[in-house]
N, C-alpha and C positions, 0 to 999 in steps of 0.2 A: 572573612572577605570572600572567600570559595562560597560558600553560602550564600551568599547574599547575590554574588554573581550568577551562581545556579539560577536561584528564584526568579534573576529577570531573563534570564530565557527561557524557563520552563511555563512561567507566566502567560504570557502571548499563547501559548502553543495552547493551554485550559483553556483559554478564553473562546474561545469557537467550540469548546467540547462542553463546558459546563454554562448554562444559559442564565444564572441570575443577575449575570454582568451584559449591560446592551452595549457594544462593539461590534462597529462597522472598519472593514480595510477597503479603501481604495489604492489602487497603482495607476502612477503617468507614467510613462515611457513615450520618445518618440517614435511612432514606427517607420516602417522603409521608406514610406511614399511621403514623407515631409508630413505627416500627421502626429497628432497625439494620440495613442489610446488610451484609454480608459478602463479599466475593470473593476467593479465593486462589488464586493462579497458582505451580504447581511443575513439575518436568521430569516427563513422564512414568514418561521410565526409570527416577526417585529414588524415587515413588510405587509404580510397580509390584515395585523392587526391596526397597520396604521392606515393602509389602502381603501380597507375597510368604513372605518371610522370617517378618513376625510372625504371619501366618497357616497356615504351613506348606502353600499352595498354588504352582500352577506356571499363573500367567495373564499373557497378554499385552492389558495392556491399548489401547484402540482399532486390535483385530485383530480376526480369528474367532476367534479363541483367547482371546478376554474370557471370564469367567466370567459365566455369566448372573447372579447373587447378588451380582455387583461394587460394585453397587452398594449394598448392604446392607454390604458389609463396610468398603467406605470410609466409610462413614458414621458407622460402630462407629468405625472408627481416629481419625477427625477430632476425634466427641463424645469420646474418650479421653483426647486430647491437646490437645485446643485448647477453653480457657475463659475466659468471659467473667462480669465482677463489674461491677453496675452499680451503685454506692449501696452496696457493701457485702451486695448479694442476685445470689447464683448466678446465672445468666441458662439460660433453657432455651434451646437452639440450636434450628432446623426447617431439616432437611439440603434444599435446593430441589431441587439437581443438580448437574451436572456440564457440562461442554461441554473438546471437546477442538479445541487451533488448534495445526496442525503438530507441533512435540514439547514443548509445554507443554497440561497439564489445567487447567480452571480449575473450584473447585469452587466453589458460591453457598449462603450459609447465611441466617437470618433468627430476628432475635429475636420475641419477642412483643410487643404493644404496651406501650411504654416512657414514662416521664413523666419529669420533668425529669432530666436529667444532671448529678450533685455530682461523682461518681468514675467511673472506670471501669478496671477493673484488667484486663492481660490476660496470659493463659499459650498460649505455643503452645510446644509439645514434638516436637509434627511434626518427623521424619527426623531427629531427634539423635539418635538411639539409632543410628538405620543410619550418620550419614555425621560425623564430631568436626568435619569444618570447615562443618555448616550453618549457615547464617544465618537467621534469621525477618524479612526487612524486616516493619514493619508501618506503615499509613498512615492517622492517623483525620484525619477531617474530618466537626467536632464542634463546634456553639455556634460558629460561627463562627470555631472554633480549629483551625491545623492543627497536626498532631505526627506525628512521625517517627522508628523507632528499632526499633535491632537487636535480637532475641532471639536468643540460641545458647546451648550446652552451659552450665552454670556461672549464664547469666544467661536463662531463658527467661520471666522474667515482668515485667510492668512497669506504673507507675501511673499515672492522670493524673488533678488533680483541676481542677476548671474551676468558678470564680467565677461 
C-alpha cells in the first residue's frame, strides 16, 4: 500500500520533467479584488507545436525566432479554447501574460470582478486537437473548497456547484 501511495505522488511530480506524457495544470483561486485568477502551465514544445500548426506559422517560441504578435495569437487560442461559466453567465477572460521557466510556459488569465460563486463550469480544449493523449489537470480553490479533475478528448468540460 506504501508503494502504491508513493507512486501517486511521485507521479505528478515526473510528469512535467519527463515529456512523452502531454499534461497541462491549470489553478483557479479567487483573488483579493473579487477576481478569479488563473494560471496554466504547458510544455512549451506542445504550445508552440499546436500554435504553429492551427496558425499556419513557423515560431519558436522563448527564442529569437518568437513571433513578435505571439502574443496576440495565444491569446486568440486560449479565449478559443478555454471557458469559464460562473452562475450560469459566460465569463469574459483578460489575457495578463505569459512567463516562461525552463521548458514550461505559464500563461495568467483574470476574470472581471465576480460576486458570489453558486456554480462554476469549465471547458479547456487546449492541445486535444494536436495531442489524443492530453490531459487538462485543473485545480480550483474556491469557498473554501478544493476540487480537482481531468479534462481530455471526449471529457473536456466539468461542473462544480458549491453550497
Amino acid at each position: 500500500m506504501k508503494n502504491k501511495l508513493y507512486l501517486l505522488l511521485i507521479v505528478p511530480i515526473f510528469a512535467f520533467t519527463l515529456h512523452d506524457y502531454h499534461l497541462s495544470l491549470t489553478k483557479i483561486i479567487k483573488g483579493k479584488n473579487n477576481t478569479l485568477e488563473i494560471t496554466m502551465r504547458y510544455y512549451i514544445d506542445d504550445i508552440e507545436t499546436t500554435i504553429n500548426k492551427s496558425e499556419n506559422i513557423k515560431s519558436e517560441l522563448n527564442t529569437k525566432r518568437e513571433l513578435k504578435n505571439i502574443d496576440s495569437l495565444l491569446q486568440n487560442y486560449i479565449l478559443q479554447n478555454f471557458k469559464l461559466v460562473l452562475n450560469k453567465q459566460q465569463q469574459k477572460l483578460n489575457f495578463i501574460g505569459k512567463e516562461y521557466e525552463k521548458d514550461v510556459v505559464h500563461f495568467y488569465l483574470e476574470t472581471d470582478t465576480i460576486s458570489e460563486i453558486k456554480s462554476i463550469e469549465i471547458q479547456n480544449k487546449m492541445l486535444l486537437n494536436t495531442f489524443d493523449d492530453q490531459q487538462n489537470l485543473v485545480k480550483f480553490n474556491l469557498n473554501n473548497q478544493k476540487k480537482t479533475f481531468y479534462l481530455k478528448n471526449g471529457n473536456d468540460k466539468e461542473m462544480l456547484k458549491f453550497n
